[in-house]
Kinemage of the C-alpha trace (Angstrom):
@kinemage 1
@onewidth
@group {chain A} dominant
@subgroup {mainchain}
@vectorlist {calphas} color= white
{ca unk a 1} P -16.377 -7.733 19.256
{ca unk a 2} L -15.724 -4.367 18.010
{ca unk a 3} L -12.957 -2.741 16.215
{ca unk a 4} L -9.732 -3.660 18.109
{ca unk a 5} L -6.049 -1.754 18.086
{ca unk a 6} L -3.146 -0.160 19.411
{ca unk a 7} L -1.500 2.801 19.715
{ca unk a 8} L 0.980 4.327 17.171
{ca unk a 9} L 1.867 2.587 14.026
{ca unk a 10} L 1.800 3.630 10.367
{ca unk a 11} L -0.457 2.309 7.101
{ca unk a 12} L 2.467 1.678 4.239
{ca unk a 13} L 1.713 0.338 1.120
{ca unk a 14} L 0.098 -2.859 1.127
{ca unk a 15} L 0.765 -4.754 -2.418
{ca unk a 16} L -1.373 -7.654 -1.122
{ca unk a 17} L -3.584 -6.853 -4.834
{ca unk a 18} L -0.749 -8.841 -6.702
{ca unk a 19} L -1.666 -12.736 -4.770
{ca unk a 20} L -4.983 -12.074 -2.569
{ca unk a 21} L -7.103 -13.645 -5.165
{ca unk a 22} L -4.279 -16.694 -6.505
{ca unk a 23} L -5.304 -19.365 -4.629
{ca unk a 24} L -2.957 -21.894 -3.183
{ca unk a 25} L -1.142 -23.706 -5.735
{ca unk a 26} L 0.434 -26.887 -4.353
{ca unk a 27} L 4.237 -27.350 -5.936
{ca unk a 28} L 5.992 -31.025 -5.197
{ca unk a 29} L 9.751 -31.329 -5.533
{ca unk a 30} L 10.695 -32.776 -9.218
{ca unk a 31} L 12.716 -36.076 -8.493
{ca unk a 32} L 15.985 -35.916 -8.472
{ca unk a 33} L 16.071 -31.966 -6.902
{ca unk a 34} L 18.116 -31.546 -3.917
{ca unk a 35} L 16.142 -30.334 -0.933
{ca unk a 36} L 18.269 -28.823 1.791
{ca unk a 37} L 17.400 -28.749 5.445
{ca unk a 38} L 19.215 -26.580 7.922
{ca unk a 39} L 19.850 -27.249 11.518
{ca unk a 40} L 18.904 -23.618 13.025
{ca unk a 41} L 15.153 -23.449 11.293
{ca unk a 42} L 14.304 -21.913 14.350
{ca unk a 43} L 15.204 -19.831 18.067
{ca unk a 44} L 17.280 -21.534 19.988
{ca unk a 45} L 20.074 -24.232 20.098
{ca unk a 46} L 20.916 -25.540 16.408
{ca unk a 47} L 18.856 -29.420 16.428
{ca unk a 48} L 21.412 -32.301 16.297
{ca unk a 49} L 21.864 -34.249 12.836
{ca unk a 50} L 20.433 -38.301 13.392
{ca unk a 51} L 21.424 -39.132 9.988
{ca unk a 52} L 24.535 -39.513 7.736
{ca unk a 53} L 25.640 -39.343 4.452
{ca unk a 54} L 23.750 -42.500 2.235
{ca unk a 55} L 21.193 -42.843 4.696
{ca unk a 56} L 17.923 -43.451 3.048
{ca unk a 57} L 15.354 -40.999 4.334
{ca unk a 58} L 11.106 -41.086 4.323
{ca unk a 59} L 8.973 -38.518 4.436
{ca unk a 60} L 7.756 -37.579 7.657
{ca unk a 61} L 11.135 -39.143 9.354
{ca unk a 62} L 13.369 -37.075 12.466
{ca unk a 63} L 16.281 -36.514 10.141
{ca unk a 64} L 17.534 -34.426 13.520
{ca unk a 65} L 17.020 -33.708 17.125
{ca unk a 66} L 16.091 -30.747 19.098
{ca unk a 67} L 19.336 -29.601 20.485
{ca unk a 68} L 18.430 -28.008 23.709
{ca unk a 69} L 15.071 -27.085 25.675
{ca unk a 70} L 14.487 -24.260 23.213
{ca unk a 71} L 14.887 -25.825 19.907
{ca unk a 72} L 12.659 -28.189 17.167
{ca unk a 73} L 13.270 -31.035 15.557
{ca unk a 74} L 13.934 -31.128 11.559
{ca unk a 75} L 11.602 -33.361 9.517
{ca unk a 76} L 12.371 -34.832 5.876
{ca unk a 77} L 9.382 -33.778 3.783
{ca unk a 78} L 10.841 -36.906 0.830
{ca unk a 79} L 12.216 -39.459 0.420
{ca unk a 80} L 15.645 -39.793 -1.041
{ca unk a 81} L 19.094 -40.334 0.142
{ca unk a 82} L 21.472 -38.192 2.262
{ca unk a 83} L 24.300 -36.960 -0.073
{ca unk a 84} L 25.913 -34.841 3.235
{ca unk a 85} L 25.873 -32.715 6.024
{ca unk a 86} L 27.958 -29.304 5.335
{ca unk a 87} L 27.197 -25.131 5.715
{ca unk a 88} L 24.881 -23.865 3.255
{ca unk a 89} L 23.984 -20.547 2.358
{ca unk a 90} L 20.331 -19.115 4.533
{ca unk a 91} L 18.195 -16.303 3.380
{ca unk a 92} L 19.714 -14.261 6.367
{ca unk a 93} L 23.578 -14.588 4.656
{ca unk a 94} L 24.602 -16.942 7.288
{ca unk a 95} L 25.875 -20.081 6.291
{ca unk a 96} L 24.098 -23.067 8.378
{ca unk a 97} L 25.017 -26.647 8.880
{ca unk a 98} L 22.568 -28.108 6.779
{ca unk a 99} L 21.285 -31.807 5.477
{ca unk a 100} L 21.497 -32.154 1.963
{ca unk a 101} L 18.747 -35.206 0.562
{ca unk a 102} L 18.398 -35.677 -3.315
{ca unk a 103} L 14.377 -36.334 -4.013
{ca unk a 104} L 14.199 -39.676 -5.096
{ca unk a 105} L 10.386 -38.977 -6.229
{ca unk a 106} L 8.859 -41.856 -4.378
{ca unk a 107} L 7.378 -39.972 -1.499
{ca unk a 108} L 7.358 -43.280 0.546
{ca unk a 109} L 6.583 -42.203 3.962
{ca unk a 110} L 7.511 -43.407 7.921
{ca unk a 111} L 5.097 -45.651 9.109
{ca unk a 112} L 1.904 -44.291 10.532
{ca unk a 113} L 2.067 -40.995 8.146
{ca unk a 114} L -1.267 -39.878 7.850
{ca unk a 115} L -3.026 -41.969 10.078
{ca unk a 116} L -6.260 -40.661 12.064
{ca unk a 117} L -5.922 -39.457 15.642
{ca unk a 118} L -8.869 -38.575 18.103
{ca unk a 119} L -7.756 -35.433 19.569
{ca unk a 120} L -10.171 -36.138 22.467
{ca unk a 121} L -8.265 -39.333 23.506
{ca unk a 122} L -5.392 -37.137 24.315
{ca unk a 123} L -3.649 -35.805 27.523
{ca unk a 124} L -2.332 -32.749 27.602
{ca unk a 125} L 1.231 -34.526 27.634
{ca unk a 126} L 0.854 -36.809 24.623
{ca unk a 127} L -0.695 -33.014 22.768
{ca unk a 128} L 2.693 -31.372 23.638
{ca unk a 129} L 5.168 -34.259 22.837
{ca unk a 130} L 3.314 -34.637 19.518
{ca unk a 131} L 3.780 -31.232 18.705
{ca unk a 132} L 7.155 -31.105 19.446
{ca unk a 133} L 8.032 -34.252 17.854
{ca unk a 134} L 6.234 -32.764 14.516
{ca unk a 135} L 8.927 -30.307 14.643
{ca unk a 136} L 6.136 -27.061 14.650
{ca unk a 137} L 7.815 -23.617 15.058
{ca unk a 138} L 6.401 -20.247 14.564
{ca unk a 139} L 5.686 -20.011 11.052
{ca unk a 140} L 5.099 -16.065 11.563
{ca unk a 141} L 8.092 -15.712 10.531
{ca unk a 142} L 9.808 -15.633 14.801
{ca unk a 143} L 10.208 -19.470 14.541
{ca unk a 144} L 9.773 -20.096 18.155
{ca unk a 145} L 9.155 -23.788 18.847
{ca unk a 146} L 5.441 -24.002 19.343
{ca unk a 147} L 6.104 -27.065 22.647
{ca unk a 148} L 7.854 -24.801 24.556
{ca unk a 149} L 5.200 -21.545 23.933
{ca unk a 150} L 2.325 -24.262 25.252
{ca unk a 151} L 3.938 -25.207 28.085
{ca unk a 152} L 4.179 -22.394 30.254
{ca unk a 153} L 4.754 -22.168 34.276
{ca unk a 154} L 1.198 -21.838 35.300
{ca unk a 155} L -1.114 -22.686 32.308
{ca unk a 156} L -4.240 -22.394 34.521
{ca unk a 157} L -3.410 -18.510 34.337
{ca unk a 158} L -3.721 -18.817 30.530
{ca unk a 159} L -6.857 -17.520 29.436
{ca unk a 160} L -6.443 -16.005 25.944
{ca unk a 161} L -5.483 -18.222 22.860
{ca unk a 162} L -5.030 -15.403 20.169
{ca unk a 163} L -4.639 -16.741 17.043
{ca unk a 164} L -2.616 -13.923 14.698
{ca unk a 165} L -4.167 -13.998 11.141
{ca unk a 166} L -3.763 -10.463 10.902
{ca unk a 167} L -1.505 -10.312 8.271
{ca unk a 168} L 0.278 -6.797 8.491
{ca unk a 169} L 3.152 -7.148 6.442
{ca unk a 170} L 2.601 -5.707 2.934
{ca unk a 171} L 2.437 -8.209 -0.193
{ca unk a 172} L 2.079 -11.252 2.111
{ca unk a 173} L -1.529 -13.291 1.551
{ca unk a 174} L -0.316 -16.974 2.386
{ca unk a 175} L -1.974 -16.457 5.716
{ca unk a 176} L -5.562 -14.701 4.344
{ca unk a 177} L -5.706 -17.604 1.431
{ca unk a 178} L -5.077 -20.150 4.083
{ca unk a 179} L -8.510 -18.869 6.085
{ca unk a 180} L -10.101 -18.384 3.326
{ca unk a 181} L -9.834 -22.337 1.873
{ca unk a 182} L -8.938 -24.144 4.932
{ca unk a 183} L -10.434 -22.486 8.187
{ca unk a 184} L -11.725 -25.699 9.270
{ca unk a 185} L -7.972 -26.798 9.401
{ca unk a 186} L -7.525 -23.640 11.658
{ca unk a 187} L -10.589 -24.066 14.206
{ca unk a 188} L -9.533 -27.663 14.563
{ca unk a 189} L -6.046 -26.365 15.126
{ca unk a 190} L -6.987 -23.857 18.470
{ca unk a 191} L -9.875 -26.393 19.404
{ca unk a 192} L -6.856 -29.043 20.211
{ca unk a 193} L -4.563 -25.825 21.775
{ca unk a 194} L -7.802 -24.787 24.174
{ca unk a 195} L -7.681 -28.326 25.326
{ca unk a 196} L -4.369 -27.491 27.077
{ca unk a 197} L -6.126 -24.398 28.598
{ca unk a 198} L -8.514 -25.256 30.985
{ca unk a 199} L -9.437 -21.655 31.965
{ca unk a 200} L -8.685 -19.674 28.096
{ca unk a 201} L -11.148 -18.437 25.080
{ca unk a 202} L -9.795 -18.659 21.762
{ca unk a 203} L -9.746 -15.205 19.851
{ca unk a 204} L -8.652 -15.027 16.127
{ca unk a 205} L -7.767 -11.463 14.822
{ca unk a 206} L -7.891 -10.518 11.437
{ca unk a 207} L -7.366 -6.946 10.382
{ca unk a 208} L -10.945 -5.069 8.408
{ca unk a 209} L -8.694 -5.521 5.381
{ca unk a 210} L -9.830 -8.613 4.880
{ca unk a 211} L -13.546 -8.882 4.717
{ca unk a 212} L -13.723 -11.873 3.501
{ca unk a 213} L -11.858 -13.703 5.544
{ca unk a 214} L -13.260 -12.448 8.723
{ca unk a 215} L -16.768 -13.333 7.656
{ca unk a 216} L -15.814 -17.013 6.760
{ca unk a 217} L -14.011 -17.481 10.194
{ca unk a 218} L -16.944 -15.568 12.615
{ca unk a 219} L -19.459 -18.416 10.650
{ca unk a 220} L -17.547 -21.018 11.859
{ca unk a 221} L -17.311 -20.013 15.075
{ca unk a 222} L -20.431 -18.771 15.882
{ca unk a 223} L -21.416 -21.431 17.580
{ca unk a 224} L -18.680 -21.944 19.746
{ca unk a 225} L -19.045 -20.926 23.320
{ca unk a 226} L -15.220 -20.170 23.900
{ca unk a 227} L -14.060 -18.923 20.252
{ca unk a 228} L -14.508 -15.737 18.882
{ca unk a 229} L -13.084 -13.414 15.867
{ca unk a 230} L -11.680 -9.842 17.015
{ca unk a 231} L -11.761 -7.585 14.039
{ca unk a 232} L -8.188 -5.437 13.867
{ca unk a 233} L -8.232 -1.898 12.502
{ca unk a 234} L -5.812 -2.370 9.597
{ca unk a 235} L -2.104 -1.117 10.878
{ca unk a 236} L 1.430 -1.876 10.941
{ca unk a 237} L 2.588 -3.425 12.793
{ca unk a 238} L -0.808 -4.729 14.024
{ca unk a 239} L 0.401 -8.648 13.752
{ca unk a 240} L 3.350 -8.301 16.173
{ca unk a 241} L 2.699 -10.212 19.161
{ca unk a 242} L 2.720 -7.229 22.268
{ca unk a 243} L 0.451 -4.959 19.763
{ca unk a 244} L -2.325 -7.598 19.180
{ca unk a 245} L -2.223 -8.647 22.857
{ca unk a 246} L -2.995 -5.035 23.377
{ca unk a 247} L -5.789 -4.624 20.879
{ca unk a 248} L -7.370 -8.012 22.005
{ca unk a 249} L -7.347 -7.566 25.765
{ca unk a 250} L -5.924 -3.984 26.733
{ca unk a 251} L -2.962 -5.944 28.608
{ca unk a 252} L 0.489 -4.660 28.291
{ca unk a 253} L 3.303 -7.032 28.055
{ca unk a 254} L 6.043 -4.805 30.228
{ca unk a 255} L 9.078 -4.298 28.961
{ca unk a 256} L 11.563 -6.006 31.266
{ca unk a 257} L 14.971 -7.885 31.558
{ca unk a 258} L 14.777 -10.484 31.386
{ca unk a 259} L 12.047 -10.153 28.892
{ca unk a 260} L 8.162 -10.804 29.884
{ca unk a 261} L 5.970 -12.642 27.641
{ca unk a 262} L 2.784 -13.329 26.436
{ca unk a 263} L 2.025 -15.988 29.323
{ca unk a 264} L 2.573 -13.767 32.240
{ca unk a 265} L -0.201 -11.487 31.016
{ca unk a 266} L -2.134 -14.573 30.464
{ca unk a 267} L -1.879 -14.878 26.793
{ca unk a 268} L -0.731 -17.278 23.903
{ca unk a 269} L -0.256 -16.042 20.118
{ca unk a 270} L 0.322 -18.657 17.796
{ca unk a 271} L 0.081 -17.306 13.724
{ca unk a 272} L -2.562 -18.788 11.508
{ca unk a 273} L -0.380 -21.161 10.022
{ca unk a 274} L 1.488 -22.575 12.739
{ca unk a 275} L -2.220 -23.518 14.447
{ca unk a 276} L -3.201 -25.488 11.403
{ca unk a 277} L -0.311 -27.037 11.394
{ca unk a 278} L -0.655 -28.507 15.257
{ca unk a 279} L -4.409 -29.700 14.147
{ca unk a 280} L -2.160 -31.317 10.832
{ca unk a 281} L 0.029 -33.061 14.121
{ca unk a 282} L -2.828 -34.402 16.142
{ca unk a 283} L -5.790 -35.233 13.927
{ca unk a 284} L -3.513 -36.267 10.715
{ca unk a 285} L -0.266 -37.656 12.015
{ca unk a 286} L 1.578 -35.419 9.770
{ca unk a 287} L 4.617 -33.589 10.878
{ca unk a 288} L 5.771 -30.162 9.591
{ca unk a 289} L 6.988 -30.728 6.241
{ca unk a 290} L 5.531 -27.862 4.052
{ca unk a 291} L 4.143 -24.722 4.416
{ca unk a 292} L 2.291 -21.757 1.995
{ca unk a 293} L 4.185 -18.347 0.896
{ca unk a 294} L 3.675 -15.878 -1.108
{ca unk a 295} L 5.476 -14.955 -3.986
{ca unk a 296} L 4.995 -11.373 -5.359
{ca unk a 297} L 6.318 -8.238 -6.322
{ca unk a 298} L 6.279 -6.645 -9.590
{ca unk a 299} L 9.015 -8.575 -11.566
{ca unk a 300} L 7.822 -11.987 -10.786
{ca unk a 301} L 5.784 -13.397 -13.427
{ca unk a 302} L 3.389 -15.559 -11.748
{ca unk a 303} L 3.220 -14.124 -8.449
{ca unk a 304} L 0.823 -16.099 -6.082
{ca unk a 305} L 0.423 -18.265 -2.726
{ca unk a 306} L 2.200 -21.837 -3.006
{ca unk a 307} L 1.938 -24.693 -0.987
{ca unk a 308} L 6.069 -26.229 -0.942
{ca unk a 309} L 7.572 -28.231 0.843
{ca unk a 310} L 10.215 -27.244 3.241
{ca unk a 311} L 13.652 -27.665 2.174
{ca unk a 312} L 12.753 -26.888 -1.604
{ca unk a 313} L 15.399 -24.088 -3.013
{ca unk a 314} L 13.602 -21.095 -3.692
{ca unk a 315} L 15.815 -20.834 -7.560
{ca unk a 316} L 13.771 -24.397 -8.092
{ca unk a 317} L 10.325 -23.134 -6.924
{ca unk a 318} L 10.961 -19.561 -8.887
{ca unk a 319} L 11.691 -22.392 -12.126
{ca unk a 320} L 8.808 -24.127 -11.270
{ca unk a 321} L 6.489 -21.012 -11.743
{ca unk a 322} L 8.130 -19.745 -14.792
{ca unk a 323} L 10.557 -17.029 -13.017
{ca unk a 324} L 10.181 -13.700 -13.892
{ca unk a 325} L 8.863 -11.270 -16.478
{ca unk a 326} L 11.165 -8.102 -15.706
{ca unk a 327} L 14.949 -8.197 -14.393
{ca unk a 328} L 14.269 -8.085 -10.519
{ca unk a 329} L 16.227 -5.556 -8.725
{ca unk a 330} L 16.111 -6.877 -5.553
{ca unk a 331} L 15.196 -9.887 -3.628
{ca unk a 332} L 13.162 -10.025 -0.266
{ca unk a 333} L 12.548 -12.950 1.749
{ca unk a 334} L 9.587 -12.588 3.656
{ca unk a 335} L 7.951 -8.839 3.869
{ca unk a 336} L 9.024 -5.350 3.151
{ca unk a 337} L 9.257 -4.490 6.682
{ca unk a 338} L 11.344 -7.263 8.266
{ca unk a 339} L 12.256 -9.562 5.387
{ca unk a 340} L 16.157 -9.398 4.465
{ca unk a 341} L 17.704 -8.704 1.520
{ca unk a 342} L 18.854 -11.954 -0.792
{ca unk a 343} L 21.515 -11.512 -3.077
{ca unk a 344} L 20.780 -14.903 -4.306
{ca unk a 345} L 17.650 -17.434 -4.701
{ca unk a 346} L 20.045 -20.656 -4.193
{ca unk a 347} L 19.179 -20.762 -0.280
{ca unk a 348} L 16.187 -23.482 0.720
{ca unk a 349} L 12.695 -22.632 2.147
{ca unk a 350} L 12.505 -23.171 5.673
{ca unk a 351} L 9.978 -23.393 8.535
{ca unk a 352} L 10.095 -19.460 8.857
{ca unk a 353} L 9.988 -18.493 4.787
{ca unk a 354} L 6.544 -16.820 4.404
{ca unk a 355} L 7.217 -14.936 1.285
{ca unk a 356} L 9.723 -13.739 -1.715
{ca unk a 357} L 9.353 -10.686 -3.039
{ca unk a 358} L 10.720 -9.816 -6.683
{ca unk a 359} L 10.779 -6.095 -7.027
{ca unk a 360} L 11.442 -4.119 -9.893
{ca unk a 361} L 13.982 -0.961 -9.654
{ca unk a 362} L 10.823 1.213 -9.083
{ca unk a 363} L 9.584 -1.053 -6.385
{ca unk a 364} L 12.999 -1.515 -4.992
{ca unk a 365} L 14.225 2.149 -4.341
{ca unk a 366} L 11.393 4.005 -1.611
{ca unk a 367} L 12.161 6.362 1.054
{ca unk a 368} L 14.369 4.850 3.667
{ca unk a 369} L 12.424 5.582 6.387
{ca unk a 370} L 9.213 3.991 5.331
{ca unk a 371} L 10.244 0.913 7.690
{ca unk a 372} L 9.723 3.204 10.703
{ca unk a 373} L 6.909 2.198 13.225
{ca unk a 374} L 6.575 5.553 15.093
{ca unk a 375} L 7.901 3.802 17.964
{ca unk a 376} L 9.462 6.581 19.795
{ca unk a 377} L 12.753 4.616 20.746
């Protein structure tokens, strides 16, 4: 497939140099941390709490309920104790009803953790209500839950699976690192999405900027009749879902109120991550519970990709990787583009946290309009 795009869009600095190489570096809670878990991880209605204060909690275990058709479930990623329920500070400045656990550093897990599935031996119905009992959201950075993206009105009219590993958003590698050591995770992922599709080809784009990456994933599918890789010219914001539906198939999602999406042009985008986690569902019994980002930016002194588990505050992971080697003038959480400002690291990771960013003054302070698409609105 040849060089696929869309029109408009701008090429801003990428900063990808400072983690692209760091492979993933896995970073377990220290016993005794508190891990925090807010209730609105996600679009849609907040989930509803199922525990209390001095519950004991597993890994792996509901610790609340989807509150609505659009919404996820929240999953413990220890085992510990509940100290409370109360607001707590989220990377966006809101304050969120949250669940507080303290890490009791056992890691005992709920029953059947882990165990072996046959993704074959599966209907369609028992794929879905797996997924949305493993909590999975859009870990893009959207956070829409995954359940209610695969069941659509008319899935026989689905027939692309695009799988996002484009990557646009400058600094941000968790994404290439995560083709580049676990693809097999990923194919497994869309194989057990394309069995919901009778009638769809899996497509994974990846932008020319990453060479590597689009190499080790075209290998592995070459021998698959209904996957293939779409190479993406390298442009912001190439990764956002309406512009890679466009460079994949040439289909425009219109622009209407209520909104259109994806499915009514016949498409499903799920990101890189949040496909390896629904193969992590099905084949491993493991609910969502962790998840890579990138730390980077020129005042952080280890920057890198780092497998964490959800719910870990981002002061204790920055500890765990030795902080910082200048003062950082400002804090990002997520990308440069569409990552808000923090004016504190004492907020937890959640399903949505791809990234912190630790820039310097000189980093910091660019033109203001350098988040401008060229959209023409």
């Amino acid at each position: 497939m040849g060089l696929a795009t869309f029109i408009g869009g701008i090429h801003p600095f990428e900063g990808k140099e400072l983690s692209e190489d760091k492979p993933i570096q896995v970073l377990p809670p220290l016993a005794g941390e508190e891990m925090v878990f807010p209730l609105s991880q996600h679009i849609g209605a907040p989930a509803r709490p199922l525990v209390k204060k001095g519950d004991q909690v597993l890994k792996g275990q509901m610790i609340a309920e989807a509150g609505g058709f659009i919404s996820a479930n929240v999953i413990c990623s220890v085992s510990g104790v509940v100290k409370g329920i109360e607001p707590r500070l989220a990377a966006n400045g809101a304050m969120v009803d949250s669940i507080i656990v303290e890490n009791d550093g056992e890691d005992r897990a709920v029953d059947g953790f882990g165990e072996h599935r046959d993704c074959t031996k599966l209907s369609k119905e028992e794929i879905r209500d797996i997924i949305k009992g493993a909590g999975i959201v859009g870990l893009g950075g959207a956070g829409f839950p995954t359940h209610v993206k695969l069941t659509p009105k008319d899935e026989a009219a689905i027939d692309h699976v695009i799988v996002n590993g484009a990557e646009c958003e400058p600094y941000l590698t968790s994404d290439y690192r995560l083709m580049m050591e676990q693809p097999e995770k990923i194919i497994g992922g869309l194989k057990v999405i394309l069995q919901l599709f009778d009638n769809a080809k899996g497509v994974i784009g990846i932008e020319n900027n990453k060479p590597e990456a689009i190499k080790v994933m075209s290998d592995l599918v070459k021998d698959i009749p209904n996957m293939e890789v779409a190479e993406l010219l390298m442009k912001y914001p190439q990764g956002a879902e309406k512009q890679l539906i466009y460079a994949v198939t040439k289909r425009e999602v219109p622009s209407t109120t209520p909104p259109s999406l994806p499915a009514d042009v016949g498409c499903i985008v799920d990101n890189v991550a949040t496909v390896m986690a629904i193969g992590d569902a099905i084949f491993e019994s493991k609910p969502l519970m962790d998840r890579v980002i990138t730390v980077s930016g020129g005042a952080a002194k280890n920057p890198g990709n780092y497998q964490i588990k959800i719910g870990m505050k981002i002061s204790d992971l920055m500890d765990a990787i030795d902080g910082f080697s200048v003062e950082p003038a400002k804090f990002i959480a997520g990308g440069p583009m569409m990552g808000p400002s923090m004016y504190t690291l004492d907020v937890a990771s959640t399903k949505t946290t791809s990234g912190l960013l630790c820039f310097t003054k000189e980093e910091a302070y660019i033109p203001p309009e350098r988040n401008c698409i060229r959209c023409g609105k």
